[in-house]
C-alpha positions as CSV (number, residue, x, y, z in Angstrom):
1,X,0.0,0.0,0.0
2,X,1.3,3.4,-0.9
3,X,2.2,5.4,2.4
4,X,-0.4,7.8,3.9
5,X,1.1,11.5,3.0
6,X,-0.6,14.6,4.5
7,X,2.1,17.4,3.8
8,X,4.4,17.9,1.3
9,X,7.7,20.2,1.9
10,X,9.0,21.8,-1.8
11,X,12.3,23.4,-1.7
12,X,15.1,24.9,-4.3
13,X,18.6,24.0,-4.3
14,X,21.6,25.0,-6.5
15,X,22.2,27.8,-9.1
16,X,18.3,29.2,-9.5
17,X,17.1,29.0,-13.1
18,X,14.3,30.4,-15.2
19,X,10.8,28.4,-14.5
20,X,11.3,27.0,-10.7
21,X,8.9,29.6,-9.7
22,X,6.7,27.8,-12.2
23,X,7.6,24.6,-10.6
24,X,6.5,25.5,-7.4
25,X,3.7,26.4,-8.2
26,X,2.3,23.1,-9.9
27,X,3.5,21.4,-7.1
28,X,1.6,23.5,-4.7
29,X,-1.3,23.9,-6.2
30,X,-1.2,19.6,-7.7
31,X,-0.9,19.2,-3.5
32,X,-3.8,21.4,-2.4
33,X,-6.1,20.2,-5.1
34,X,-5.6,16.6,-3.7
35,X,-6.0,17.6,-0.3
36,X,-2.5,17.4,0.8
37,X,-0.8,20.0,3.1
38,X,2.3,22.0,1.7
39,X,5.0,23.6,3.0
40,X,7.5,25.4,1.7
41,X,11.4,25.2,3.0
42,X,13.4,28.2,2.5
43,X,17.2,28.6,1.7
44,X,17.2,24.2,0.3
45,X,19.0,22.2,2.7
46,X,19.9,25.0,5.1
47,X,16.5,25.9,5.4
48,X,16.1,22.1,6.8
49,X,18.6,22.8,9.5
50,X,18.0,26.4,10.4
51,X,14.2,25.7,10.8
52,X,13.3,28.0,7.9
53,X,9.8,26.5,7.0
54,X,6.7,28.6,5.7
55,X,3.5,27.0,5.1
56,X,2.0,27.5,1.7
57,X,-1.9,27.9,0.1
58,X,-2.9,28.9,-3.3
59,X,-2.4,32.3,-3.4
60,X,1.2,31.8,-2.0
61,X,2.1,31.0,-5.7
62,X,-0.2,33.5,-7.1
63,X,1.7,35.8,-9.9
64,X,4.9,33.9,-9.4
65,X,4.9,31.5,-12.9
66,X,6.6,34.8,-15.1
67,X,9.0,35.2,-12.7
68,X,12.6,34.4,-12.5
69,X,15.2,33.1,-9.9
70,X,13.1,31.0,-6.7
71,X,10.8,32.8,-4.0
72,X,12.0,29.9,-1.8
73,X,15.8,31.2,-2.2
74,X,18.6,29.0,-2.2
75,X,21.9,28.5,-0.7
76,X,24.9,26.3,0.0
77,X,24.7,24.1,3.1
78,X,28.1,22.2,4.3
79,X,26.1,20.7,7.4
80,X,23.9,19.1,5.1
81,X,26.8,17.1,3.6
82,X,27.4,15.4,7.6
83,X,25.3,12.8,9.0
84,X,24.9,15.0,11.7
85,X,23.6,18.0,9.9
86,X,21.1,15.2,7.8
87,X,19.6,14.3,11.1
88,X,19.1,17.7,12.4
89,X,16.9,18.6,9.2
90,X,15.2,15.0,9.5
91,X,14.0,16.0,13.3
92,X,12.9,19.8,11.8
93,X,11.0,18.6,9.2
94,X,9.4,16.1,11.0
95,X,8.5,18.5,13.7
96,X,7.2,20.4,10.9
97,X,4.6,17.4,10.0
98,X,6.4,16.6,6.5
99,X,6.1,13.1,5.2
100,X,7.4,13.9,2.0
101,X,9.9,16.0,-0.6
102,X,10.2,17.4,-3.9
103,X,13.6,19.1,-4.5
104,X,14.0,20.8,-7.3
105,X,18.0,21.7,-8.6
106,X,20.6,19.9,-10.0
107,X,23.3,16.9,-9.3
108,X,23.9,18.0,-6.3
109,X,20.5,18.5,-5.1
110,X,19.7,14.8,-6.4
111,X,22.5,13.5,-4.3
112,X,21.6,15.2,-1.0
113,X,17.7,13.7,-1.2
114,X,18.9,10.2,-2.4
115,X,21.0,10.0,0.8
116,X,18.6,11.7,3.0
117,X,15.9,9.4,1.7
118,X,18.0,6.1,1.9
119,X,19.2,7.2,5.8
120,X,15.8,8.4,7.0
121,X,13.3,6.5,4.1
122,X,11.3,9.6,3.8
123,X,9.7,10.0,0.1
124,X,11.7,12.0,-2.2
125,X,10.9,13.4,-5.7
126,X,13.7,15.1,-7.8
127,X,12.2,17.9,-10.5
128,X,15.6,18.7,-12.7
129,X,16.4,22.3,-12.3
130,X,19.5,23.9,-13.8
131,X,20.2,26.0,-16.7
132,X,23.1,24.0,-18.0
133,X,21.0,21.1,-19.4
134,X,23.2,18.5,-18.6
135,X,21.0,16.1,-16.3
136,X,20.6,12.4,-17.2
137,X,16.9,11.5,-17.7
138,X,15.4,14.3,-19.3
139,X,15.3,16.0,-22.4
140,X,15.5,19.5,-21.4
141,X,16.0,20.7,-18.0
142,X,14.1,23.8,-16.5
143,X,15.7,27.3,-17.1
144,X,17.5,25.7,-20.4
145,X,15.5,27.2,-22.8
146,X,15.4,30.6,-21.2
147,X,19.2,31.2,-20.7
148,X,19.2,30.3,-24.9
149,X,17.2,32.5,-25.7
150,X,18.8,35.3,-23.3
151,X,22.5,34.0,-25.5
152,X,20.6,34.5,-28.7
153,X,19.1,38.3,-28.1
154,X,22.6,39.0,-26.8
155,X,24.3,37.6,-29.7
156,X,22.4,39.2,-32.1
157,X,23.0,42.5,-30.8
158,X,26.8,41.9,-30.7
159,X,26.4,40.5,-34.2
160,X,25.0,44.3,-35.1
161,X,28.0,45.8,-34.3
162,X,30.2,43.6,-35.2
163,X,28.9,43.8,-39.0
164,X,29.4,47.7,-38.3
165,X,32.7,47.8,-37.4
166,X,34.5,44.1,-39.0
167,X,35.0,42.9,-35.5
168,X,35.9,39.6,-34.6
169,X,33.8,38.7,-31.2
170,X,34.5,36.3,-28.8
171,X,31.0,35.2,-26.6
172,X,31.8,33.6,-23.5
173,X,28.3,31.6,-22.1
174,X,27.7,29.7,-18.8
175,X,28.9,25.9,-19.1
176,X,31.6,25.1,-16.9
177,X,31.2,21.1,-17.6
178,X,28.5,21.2,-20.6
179,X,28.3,22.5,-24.0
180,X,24.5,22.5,-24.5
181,X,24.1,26.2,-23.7
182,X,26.8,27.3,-26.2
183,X,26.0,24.7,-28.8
184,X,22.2,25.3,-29.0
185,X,22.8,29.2,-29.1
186,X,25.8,29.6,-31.6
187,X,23.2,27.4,-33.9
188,X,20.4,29.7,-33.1
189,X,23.0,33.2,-33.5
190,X,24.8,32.1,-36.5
191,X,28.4,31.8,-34.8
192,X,31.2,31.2,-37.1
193,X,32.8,28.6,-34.6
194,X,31.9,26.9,-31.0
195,X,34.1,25.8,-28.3
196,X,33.3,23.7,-25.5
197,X,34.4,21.5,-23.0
198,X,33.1,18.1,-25.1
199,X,35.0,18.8,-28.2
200,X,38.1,20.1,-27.2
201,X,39.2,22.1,-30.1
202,X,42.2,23.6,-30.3
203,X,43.5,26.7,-30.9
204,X,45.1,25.9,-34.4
205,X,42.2,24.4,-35.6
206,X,40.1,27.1,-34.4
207,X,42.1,30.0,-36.1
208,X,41.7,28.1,-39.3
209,X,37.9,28.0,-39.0
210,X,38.6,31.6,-38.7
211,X,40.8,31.9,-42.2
212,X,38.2,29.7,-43.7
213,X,35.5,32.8,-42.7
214,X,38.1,35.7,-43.4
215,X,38.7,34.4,-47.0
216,X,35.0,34.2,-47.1
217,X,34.7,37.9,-47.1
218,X,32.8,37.4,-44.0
219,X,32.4,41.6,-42.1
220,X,31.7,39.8,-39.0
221,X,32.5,36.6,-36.7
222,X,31.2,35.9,-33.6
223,X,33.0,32.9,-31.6
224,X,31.2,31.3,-28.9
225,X,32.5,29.8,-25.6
226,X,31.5,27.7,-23.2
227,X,33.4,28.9,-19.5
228,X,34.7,25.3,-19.1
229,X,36.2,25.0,-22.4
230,X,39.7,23.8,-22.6
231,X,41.7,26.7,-23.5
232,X,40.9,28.8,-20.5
233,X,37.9,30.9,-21.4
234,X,36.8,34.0,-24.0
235,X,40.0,36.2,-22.6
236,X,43.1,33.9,-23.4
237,X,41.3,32.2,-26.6
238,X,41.0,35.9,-27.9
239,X,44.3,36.7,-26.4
240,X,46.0,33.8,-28.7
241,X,44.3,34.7,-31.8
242,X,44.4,38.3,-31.8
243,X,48.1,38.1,-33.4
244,X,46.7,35.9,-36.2
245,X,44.0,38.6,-37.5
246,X,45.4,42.2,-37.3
247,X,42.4,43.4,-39.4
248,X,39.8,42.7,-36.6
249,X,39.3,44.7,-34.2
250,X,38.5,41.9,-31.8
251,X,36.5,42.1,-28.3
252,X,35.4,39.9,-25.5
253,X,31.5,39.6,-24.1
254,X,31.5,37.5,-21.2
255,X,27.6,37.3,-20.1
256,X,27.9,35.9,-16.8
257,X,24.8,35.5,-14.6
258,X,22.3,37.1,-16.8
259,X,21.8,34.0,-18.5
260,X,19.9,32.8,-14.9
261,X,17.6,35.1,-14.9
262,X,14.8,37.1,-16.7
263,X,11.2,35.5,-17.2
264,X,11.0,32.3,-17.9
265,X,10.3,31.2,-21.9
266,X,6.6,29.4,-22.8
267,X,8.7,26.5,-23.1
268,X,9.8,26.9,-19.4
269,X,6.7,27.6,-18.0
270,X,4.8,24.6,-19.5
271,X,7.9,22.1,-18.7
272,X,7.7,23.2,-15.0
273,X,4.2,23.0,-14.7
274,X,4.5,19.2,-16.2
275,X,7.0,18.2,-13.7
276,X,5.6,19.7,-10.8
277,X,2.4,18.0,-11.4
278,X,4.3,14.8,-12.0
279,X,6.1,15.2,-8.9
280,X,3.4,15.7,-6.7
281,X,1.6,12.7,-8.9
282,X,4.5,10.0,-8.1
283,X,4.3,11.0,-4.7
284,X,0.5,10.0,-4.2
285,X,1.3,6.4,-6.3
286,X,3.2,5.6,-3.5
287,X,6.6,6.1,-5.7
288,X,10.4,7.4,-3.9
289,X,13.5,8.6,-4.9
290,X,12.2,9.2,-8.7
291,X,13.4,12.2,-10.9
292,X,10.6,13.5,-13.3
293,X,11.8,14.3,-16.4
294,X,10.4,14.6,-20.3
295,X,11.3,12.3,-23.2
296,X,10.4,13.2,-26.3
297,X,7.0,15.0,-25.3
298,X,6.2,12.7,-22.6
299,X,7.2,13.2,-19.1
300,X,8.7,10.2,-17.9
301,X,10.7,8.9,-14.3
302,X,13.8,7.0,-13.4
303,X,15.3,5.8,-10.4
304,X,16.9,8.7,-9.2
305,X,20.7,6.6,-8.7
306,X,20.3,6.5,-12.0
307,X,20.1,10.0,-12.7
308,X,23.0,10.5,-10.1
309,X,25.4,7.9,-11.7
310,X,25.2,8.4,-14.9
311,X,27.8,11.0,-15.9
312,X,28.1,10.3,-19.7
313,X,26.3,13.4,-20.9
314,X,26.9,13.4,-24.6
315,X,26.4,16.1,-26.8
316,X,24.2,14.9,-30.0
317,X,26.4,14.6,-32.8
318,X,24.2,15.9,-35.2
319,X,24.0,19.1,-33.8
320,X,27.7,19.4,-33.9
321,X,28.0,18.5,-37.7
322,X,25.1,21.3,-38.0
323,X,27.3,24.1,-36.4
324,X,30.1,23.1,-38.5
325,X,28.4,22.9,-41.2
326,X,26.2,26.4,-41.0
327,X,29.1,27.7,-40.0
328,X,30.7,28.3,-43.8
């Protein structure tokens, strides 16, 4: 029989991204339309430990799905990483009346509710959270599709002055471990080339991509990088090629944190909605330690170890052959 659950706690955890505002809302609102309690848990883990709970109705998510970043805050929590600190936040929440979780965030947030589920066996539902896309069991992650679009209108405004003035422009984009970001928007902004941490190009091979588009007559050429690419980032990739092209007048963009923010897309809206229904959904069936995710256009769940383990991200090929390829 699937366990009797009268309040659900929701929390944030990690780097905030477009659409978990959305998120909570679905599973707030998925709760308190089946007559299930919620409560909301401030700060993620710390929030546990430091007793930072606020209970939560309907209107406590009212106006909140255009927004950006997470009303429920987030922050790192080292305590949280001790069995010590874990059983402090099991006795709060408890004390709080919570017989279940939905976290939404990352890897790392994963990890803490696998462990904190497996040492206390409280239910715990993982929602996928992170702009960087790079999450093992679902197709798109929320605040992906946001920060893309906030690349592409930056890149396109760069790419305005760059025509103006023949300036080469190196675009550095969030993606200290994954390419997604900077692969899906030098697609979408017509970059002339795309580094990133998967395909490890080299600076040689990147300066003749860059020939290849100066004997093309090109007026313009916008590189983008991922942070974590191999050669150190926008500055010493510009740095190293500068000498090659005297005729450019050649700049650096890094765009930093704005990609995490602004209103979340359509896309982002409806995707959080899904998964915090889902969440809330598994919860009721009686299922644990599942991460909601969507496949295809189906939301789907896996085991969230599996999730966890499985670090083999792969960038689809096709799409790099496309950049390459548009990139002429």
């Amino acid at each position: 029989m699937a366990r009797k659950i009268n309040r659900i706690g929701v929390f944030t955890s990690g780097g905030d991204a477009p659409g978990m505002n959305a998120c909570i809302r679905a599973v707030v609102r998925t709760a308190l339309y089946n007559d299930l309690k919620v409560t909301g848990i401030l700060q993620g883990y710390q929030g546990m430990i430091s007793n930072q709970f606020i209970d939560m109705n309907s209107r406590s998510v009212s106006n909140i799905i255009q927004l950006g970043g997470t009303i429920l805050k987030t922050a790192r929590c080292a305590d949280f990483r001790t069995p010590e600190g874990r059983k402090l936040a099991y006795e709060n929440i408890k004390a709080e009346g919570i017989d279940a979780l939905v976290g939404i965030g990352g890897d790392g947030t994963f990890t803490g509710i696998e462990v904190f589920s497996r040492e206390f066996d409280i239910p715990v539902i993982g929602i996928p959270g992170t702009i960087d896309n790079d999450l093992y069991g679902s197709d798109f992650t929320l605040g992906f599709d946001t920060a893309c679009n906030t690349v592409i209108e930056a890149i396109d405004k760069i790419r305005d002055t760059a025509a103006s003035h023949d300036r080469l422009f190196f675009v550095e984009v969030m993606g200290r471990d994954s390419g997604c970001i900077a692969l899906n928007s030098g697609i979408a902004g017509g970059a002339e080339a795309i580094l990133m941490p998967e395909t490890g190009t080299a600076i040689d091979d990147l300066i003749g991509q860059l020939e290849k588009a100066a004997d093309g007559k090109k007026t313009s050429t916008i590189v983008i990088i991922a942070e974590g690419e191999m050669n150190g980032g926008a500055y010493n990739v510009a740095k190293r090629v500068k000498s090659k092209f005297d005729f450019y007048d050649t700049k650096v963009t890094i765009l930093g944190h704005l990609q995490r923010g602004g209103a979340p897309s359509s896309f982002d809206r409806v995707l959080a909605s899904r998964l915090g229904f889902a969440a809330v959904n598994l919860l009721l069936a009686g299922k644990s330690r599942r991460v909601v995710g969507l496949r295809g256009n189906k939301i789907s769940d896996i085991n969230i170890e599996e999730s966890i383990n499985n670090k083999a991200f792969k960038l689809a090929d096709d799409m790099i052959e496309l950049s390459n390829v548009l990139a002429i």
